[in-house]
C-alpha positions as CSV (number, residue, x, y, z in Angstrom):
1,X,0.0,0.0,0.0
2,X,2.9,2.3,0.6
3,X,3.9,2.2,-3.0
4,X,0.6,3.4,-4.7
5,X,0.3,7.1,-3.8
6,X,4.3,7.8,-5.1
7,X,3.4,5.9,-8.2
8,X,0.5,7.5,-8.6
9,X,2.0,10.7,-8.6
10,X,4.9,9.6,-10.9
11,X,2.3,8.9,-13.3
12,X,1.1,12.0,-13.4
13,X,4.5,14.0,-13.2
14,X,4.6,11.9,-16.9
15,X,1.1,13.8,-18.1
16,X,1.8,17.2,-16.9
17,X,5.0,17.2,-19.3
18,X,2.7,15.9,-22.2
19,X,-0.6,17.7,-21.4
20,X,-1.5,20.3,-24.6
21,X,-4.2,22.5,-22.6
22,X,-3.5,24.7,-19.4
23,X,-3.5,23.3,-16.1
24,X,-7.4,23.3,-14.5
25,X,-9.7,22.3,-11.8
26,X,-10.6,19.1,-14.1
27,X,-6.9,17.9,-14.2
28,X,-6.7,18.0,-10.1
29,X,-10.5,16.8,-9.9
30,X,-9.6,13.6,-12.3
31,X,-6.2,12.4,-10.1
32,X,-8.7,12.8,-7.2
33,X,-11.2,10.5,-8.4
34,X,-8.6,8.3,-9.5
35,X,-7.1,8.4,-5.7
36,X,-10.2,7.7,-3.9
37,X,-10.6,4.2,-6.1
38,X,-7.2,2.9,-4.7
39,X,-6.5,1.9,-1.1
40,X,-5.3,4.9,1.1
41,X,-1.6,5.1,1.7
42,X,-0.8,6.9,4.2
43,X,2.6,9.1,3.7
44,X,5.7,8.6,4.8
45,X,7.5,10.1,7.5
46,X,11.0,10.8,6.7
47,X,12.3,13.5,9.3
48,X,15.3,12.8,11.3
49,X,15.0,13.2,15.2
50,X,17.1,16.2,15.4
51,X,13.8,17.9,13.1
52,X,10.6,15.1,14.7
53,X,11.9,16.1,18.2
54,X,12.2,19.7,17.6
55,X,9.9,22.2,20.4
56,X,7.7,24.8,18.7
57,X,10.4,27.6,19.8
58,X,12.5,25.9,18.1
59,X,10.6,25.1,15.1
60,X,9.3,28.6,14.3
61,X,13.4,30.0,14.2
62,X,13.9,28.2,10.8
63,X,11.8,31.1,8.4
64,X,12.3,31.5,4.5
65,X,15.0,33.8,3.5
66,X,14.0,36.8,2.0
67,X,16.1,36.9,-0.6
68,X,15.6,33.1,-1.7
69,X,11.6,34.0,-2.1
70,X,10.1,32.5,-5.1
71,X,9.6,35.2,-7.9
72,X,11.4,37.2,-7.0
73,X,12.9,38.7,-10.6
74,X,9.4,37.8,-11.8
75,X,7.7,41.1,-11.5
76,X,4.9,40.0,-9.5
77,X,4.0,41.8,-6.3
78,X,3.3,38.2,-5.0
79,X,6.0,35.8,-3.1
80,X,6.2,32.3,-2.0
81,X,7.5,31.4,1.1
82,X,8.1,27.5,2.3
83,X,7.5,26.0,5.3
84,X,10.2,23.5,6.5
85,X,9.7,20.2,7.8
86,X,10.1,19.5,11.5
87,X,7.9,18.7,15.0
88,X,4.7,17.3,13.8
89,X,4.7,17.8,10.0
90,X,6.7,15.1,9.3
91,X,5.9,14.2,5.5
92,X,6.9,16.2,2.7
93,X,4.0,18.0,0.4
94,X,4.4,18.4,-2.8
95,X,4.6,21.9,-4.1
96,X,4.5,22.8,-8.3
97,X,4.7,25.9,-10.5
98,X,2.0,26.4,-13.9
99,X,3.6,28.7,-16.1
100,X,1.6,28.9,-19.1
101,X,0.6,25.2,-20.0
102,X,3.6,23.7,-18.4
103,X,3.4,22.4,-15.0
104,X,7.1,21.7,-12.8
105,X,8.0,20.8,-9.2
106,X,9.9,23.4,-7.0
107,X,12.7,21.5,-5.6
108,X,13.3,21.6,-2.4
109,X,16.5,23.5,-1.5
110,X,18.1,24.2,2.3
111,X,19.3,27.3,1.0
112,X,16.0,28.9,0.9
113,X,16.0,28.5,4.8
114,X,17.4,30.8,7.8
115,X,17.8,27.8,10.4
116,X,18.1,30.6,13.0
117,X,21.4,29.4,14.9
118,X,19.9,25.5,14.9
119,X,22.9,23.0,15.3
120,X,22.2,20.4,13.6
121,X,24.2,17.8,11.5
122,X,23.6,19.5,7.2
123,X,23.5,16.0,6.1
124,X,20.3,15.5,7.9
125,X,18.3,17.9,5.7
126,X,19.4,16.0,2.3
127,X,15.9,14.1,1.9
128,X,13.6,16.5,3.3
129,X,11.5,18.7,1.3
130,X,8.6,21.3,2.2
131,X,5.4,21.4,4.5
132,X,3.3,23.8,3.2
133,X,3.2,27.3,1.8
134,X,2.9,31.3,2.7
135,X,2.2,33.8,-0.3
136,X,3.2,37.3,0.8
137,X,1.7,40.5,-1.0
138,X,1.9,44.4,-0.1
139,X,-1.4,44.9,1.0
140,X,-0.4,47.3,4.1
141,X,1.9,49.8,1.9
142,X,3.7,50.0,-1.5
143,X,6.8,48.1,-1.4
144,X,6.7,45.9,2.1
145,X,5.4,42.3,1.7
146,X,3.1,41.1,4.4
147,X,2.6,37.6,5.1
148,X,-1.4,37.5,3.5
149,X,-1.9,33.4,3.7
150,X,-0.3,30.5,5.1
151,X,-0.4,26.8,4.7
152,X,0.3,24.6,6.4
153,X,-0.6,21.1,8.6
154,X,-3.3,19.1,7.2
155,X,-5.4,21.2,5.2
156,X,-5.8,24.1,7.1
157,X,-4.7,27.3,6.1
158,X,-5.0,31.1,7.5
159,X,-5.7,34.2,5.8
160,X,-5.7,38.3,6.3
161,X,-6.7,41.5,5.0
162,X,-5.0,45.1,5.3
163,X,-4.2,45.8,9.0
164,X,-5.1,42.4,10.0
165,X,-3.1,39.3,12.0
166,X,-3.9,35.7,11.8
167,X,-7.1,34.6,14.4
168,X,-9.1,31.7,12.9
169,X,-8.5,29.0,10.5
170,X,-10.0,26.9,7.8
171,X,-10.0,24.0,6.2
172,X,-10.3,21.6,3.4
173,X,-12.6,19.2,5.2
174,X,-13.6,18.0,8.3
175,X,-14.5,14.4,9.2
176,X,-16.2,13.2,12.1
177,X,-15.8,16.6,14.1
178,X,-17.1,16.4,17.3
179,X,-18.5,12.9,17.5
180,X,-17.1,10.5,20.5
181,X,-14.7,8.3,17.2
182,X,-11.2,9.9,16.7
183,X,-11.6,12.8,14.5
184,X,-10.0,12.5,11.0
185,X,-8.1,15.3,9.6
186,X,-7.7,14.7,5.4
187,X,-4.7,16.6,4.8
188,X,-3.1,18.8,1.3
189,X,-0.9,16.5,-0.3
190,X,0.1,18.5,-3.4
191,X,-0.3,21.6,-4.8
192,X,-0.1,23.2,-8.4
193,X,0.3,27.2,-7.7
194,X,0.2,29.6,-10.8
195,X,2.9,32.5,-11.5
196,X,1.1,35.4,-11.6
197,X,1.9,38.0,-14.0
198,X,2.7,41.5,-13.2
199,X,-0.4,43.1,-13.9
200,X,-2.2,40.3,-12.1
201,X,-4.3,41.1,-8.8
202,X,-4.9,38.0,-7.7
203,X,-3.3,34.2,-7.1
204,X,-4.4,31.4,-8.4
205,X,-3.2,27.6,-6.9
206,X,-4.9,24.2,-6.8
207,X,-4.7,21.5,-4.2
208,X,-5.5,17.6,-3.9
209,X,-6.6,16.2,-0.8
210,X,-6.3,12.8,0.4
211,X,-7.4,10.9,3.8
212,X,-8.7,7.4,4.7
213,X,-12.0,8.2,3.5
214,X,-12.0,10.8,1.2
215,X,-10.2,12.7,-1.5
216,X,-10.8,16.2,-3.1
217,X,-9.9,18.3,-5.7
218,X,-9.3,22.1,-4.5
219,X,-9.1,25.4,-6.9
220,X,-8.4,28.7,-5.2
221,X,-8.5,31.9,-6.1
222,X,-7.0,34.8,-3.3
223,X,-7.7,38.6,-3.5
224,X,-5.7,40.7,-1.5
225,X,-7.0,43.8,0.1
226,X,-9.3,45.9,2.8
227,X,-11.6,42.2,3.3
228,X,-9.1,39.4,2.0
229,X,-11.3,37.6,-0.7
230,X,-10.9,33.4,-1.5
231,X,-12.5,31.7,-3.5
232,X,-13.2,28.0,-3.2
233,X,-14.2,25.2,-5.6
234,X,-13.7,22.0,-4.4
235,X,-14.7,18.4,-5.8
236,X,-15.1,16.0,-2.7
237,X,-15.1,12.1,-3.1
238,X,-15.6,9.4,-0.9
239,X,-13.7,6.6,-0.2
240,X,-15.6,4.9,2.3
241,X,-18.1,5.5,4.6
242,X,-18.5,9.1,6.5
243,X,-20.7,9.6,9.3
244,X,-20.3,13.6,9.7
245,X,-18.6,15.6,6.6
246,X,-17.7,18.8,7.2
247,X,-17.9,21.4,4.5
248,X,-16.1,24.8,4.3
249,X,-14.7,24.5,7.9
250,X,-13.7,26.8,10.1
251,X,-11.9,26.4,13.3
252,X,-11.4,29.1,16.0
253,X,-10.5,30.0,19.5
254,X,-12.4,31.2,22.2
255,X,-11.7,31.3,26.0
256,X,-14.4,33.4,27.8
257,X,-16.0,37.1,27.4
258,X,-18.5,39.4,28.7
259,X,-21.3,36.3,28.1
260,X,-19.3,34.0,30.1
261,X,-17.0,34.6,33.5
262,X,-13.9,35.4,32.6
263,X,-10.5,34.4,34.6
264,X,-9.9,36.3,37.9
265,X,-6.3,36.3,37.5
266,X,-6.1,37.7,34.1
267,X,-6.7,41.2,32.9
268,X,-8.3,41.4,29.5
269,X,-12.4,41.6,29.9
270,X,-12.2,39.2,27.0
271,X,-9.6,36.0,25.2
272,X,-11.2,34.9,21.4
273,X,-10.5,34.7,17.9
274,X,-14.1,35.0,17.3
275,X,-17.3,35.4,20.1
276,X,-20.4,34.1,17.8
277,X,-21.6,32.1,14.9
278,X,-23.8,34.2,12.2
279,X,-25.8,32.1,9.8
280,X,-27.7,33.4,7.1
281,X,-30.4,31.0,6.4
282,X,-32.4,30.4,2.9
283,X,-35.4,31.8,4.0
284,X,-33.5,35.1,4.9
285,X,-33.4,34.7,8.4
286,X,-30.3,35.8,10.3
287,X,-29.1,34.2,13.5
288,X,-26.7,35.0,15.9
289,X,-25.1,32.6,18.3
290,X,-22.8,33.7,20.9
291,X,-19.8,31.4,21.7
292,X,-19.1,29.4,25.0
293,X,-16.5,27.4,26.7
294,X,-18.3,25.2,27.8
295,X,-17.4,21.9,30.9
296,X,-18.3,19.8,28.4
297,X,-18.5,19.0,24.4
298,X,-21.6,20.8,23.1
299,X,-22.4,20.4,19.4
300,X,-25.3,22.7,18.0
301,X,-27.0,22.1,14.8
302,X,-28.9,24.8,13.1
303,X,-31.3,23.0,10.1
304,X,-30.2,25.0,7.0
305,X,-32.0,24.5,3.5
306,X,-29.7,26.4,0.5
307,X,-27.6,28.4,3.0
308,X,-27.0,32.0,2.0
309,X,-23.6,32.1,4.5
310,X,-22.5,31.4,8.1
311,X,-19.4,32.2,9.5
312,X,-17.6,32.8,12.9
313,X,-17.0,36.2,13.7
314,X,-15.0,39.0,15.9
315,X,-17.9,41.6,16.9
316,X,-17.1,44.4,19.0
317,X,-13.5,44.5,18.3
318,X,-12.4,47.5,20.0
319,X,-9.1,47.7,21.8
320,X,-10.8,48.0,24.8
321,X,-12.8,45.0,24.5
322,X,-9.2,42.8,24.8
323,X,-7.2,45.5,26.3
324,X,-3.9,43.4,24.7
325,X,-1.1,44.7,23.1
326,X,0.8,41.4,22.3
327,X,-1.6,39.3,20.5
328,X,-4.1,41.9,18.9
329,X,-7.4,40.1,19.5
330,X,-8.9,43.3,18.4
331,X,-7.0,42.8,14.9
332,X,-7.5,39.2,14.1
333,X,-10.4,38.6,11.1
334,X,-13.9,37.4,10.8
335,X,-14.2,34.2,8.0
336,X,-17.9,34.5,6.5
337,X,-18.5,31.6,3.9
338,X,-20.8,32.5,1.4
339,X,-22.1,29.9,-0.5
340,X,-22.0,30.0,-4.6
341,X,-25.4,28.0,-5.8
342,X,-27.9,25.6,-3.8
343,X,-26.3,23.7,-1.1
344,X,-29.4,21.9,-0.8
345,X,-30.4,20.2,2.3
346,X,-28.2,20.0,5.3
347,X,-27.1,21.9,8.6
348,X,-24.8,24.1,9.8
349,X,-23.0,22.3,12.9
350,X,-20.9,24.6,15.8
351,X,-18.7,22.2,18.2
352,X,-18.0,23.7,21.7
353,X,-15.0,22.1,23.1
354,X,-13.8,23.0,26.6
355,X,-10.3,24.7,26.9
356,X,-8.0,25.9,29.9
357,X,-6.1,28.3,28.4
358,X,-5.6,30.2,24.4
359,X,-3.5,27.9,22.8
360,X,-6.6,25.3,22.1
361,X,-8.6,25.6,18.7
362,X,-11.9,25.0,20.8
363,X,-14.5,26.8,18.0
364,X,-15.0,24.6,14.9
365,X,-18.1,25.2,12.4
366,X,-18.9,23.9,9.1
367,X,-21.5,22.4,6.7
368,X,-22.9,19.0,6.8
369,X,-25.2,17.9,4.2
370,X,-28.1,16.1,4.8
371,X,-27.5,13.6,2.1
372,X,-23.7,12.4,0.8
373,X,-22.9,11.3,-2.9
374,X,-22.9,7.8,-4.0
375,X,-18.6,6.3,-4.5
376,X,-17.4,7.6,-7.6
377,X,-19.5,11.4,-7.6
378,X,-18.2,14.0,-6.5
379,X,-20.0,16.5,-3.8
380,X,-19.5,19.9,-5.6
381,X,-19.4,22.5,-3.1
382,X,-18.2,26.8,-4.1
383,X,-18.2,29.3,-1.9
384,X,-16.7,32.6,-0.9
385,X,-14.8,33.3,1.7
386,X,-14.4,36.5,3.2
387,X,-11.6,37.5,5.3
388,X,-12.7,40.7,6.9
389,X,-13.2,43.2,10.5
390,X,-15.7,45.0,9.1
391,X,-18.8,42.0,10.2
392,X,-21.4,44.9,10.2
393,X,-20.8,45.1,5.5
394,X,-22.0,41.5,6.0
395,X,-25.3,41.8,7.4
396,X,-28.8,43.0,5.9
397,X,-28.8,46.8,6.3
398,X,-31.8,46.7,7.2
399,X,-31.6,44.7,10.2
400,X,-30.2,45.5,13.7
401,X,-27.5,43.3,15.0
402,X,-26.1,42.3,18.5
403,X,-23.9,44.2,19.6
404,X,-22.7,42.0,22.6
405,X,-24.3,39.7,25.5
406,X,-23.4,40.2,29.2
407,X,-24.2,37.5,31.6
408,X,-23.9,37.4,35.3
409,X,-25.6,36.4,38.6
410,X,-29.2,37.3,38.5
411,X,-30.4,39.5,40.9
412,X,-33.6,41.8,42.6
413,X,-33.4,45.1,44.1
414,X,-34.8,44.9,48.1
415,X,-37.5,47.4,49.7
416,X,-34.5,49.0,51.2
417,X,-32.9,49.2,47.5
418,X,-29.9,47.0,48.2
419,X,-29.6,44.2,45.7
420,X,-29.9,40.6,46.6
421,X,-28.4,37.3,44.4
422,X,-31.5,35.0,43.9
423,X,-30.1,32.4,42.1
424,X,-30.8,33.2,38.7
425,X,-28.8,33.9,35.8
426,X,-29.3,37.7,34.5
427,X,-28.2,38.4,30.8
428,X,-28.4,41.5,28.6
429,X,-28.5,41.8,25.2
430,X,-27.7,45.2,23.0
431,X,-29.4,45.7,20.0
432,X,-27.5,48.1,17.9
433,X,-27.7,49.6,14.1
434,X,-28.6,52.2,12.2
435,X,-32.5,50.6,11.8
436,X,-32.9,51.5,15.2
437,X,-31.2,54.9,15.1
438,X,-33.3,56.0,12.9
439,X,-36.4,55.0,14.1
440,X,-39.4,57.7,14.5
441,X,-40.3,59.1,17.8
442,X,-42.7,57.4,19.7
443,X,-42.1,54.0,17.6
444,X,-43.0,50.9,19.6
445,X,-40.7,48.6,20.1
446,X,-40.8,45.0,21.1
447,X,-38.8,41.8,21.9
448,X,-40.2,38.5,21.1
449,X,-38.0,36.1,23.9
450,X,-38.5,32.8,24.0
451,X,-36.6,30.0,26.2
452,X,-36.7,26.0,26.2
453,X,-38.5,24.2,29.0
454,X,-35.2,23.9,31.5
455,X,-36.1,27.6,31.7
456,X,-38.5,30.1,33.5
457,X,-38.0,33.8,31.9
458,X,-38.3,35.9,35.7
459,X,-38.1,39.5,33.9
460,X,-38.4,40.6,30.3
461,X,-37.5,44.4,29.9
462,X,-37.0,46.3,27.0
463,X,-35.3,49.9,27.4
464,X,-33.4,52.1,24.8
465,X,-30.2,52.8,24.7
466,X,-29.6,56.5,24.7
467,X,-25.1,55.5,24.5
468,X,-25.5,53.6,21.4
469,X,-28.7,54.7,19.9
470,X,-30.1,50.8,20.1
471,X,-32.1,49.2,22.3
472,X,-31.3,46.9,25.5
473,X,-33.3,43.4,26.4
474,X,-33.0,42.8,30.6
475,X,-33.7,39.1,31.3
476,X,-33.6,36.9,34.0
477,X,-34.3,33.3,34.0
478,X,-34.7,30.0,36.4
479,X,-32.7,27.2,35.3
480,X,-34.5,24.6,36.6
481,X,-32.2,21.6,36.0
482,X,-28.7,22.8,35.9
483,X,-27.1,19.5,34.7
484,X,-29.5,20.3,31.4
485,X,-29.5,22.7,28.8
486,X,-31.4,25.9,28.1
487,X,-32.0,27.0,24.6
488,X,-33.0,30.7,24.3
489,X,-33.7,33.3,20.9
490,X,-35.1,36.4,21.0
491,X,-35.2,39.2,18.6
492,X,-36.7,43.1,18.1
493,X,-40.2,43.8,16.1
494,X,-42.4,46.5,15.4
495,X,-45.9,45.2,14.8
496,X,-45.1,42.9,12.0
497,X,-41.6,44.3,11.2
498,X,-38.7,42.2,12.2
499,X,-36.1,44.8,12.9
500,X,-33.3,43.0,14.0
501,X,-31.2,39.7,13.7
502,X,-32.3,36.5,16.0
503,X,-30.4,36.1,19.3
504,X,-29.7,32.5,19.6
505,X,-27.9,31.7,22.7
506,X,-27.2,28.8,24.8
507,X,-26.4,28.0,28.3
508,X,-24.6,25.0,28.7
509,X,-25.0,22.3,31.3
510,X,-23.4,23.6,34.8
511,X,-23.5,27.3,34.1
512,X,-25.9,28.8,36.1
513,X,-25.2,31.8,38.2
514,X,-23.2,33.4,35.9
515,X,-20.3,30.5,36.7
């Protein structure tokens, strides 16, 4: 079995020099379908322990030389970079240039490397070869190349915009996210990357994917700028039986906020990549569900028909709102996927998992459909992603948003005015946009709350907000059973008019009290 990928890919080394048309989508889609009919091979590992042994301090010291970029004397305000091999991406990924209609490998070369004062034996890097990819563009000023996208591990892979650092990342696929079977993470096992031209404003690469039970064929296309724009085709088959496929995945980071009690012993008011899931359904509804880290795994499934986008998102991304100057939570993106034609039937899935500290990926969110392709057809799936910390450009303008959710201990004011816990959990939800700012004197305004049956609503008050111009919703519910969940939604009306998005929010098991 170890044999077929390498002669798989020898074989079609011998058609790329023989190929008359340019490189496409259909040349990556057919080697894909081709893969999934053989038995999975699963790559080799080749590192040396002085690279498989290496500590992440380590590891990050070895960075591409600046002058060893690829195109370099090309022209192009784009840049490769190459990641090196070490710690746990121990197989080599393929990496090849399209110019015009003929397709070659970049070779890997040592040279290309700073190894940042690492001792190590020269010999050892002989057989090595590259892990991934980072393309670097000026999109902050003329003549300084940012880092813009990076990939690397598996099939994830980061991007930015203009002012922006790396938060969240996506993915190729997901399989079996969340479920109590070890997850399994198909990984990038080539890639085909186009030299742009001069006068070109975007990149254009391909990518196969392989795992134990799938394969897929990958075209994207990047757009540099104020929102960072990718766009996604990808050709998905499957090589065996899948119980949860995740499409367009996203994966993220959060470890409390205002909606959830934070960590006495640490100063920022709040520690995410991204606070909510948005979801834009068919029929034009838009939800809003704001994160948790929860005590235990929590998956939440939202029943989608055609979805018109979802993504996880950064709202309220002022400095204050992190109050941290080393990591930049304030800077770090929103990814919104919006999808290109009917998804059809299927849901959009969030997984909770719980976390002690940042430097767990805890957020993950994606598309499952309802119904998977028979062996041999692929599942077609486009979409847009956009890469952006502007999240209010991506909602209805006509619809108000929430602006953030504060929860803590519930509580009643005494006869003699001094306020008394009562074991309830009190939350606060701002409405805010310009649908509300704008509204005429005197205009009634209501909130239609709802909660599940672990839940007794105590108070339900609605009250403007003269600071922001919105509107605030006071509640304060009974949980009845702590060890269950509560399920909650609410959103703003004016006689028939919806005028804002739905609040969907959930308190986990064991989190009543504001714990």
């Amino acid at each position: 079995m170890q044999t077929v990928l390498p002669a798989l890919i020898a074989a079609w080394t011998l058609m790329y020099g023989t190929q008359a048309g340019a490189f496409s989508l259909d040349d990556v889609t057919a080697r894909a379908r081709t893969l999934a009919d053989t038995p999975y091979a699963a790559p080799a590992n080749n590192l040396p322990p002085v690279f498989s042994q290496m500590q992440f301090a380590d590891y990050i010291k070895i960075q591409p030389r600046r002058d060893a970029l690829e195109w370099k004397d090309q022209g192009t305000p784009f840049r490769l970079g190459f990641y090196h091999q070490g710690m746990q991406f121990s197989s080599p990924v393929r990496i090849n240039e399209i110019v015009g209609n003929a397709v070659h490998e970049i070779q890997y070369d040592p040279a290309r490397f700073d190894f940042g004062g690492l001792k190590f034996d020269k010999s050892a890097t002989g057989k090595l070869g590259y892990a991934g990819f980072r393309v670097l563009y000026p999109i902050n000023r003329a003549g300084k190349l940012d880092e813009i996208m990076s990939v690397l591990g598996a099939s994830y892979f980061r991007v930015v915009g203009k002012n922006q650092v790396y938060g969240l990342s996506s993915r190729g696929l997901a399989i079996d996210t969340g479920l109590p079977v070890a997850e399994e993470f198909p990984a990038f096992r080539e890639f085909w990357i186009a030299r742009p031209a001069a006068q070109d404003n975007h990149l254009v690469f391909y990518a196969l994917l392989d795992s134990q039970r799938a394969t897929g064929a990958y075209r994207f296309d990047l757009y540099p700028g104020e929102d960072t724009i990718l766009k996604v085709q990808a050709r998905i088959f499957l090589r065996g039986a899948v119980t949860k496929l995740g499409v367009a995945p996203l994966t993220s980071m959060f470890l409390f906020g205002p909606n959830q009690q934070r960590d006495p012993y640490n100063f920022r008011p709040a520690l995410h990549d991204s606070n909510g899931l948005a979801i834009h359904t068919g029929n034009g509804e838009w939800l809003w569900r704001p994160l948790n880290n929860p005590r235990h795994l929590a998956i939440s499934t939202f029943q989608v028909t055609n979805p018109r986008g979802f993504g996880l998102l950064q709202r309220g991304r002022e400095f204050s709102a992190f109050e941290d100057l080393k990591d930049r939570y304030d800077l770090r993106p929103s990814a919104w996927i919006e999808p290109q034609g009917d998804w059809g039937k299927g849901k959009v899935e969030l997984v909770e998992i719980p976390s002690p500290d940042e430097t767990n990926d805890n957020m993950a969110a994606f598309w499952t459909p309802d119904q998977l392709p028979p062996k041999g057809q692929p599942l077609q799936a486009d979409y847009t992603m956009h890469w952006t910390m502007n999240e209010r450009a991506l909602l209805d303008k006509d619809l108000a948003w929430v602006k953030q959710t504060l929860r803590s201990a519930g509580e009643i004011t005494q006869a003699n005015l001094i306020r008394r816990l009562d074991g309830s959990t009190g939350l606060i939800v701002d409405f805010e946009g310009p649908v509300l700012a704008s509204l005429p004197a005197g205009t009634q305004v209501g909130a239609q709350v709802s909660a599940s049956d672990n839940a007794e609503i105590l108070d339900n008050v609605l009250e403007p907000n003269p600071v922001t111009k919105g509107w605030r919703l006071n509640l304060r519910i009974k949980v009845k059973d702590p060890r269950k969940v509560v399920e909650m939604r609410a959103a703003l009306v004016s006689g028939n008019k919806t005028l804002s998005e739905t609040w969907s929010y959930q308190l986990p098991p064991d989190s009543v009290g504001g714990q």
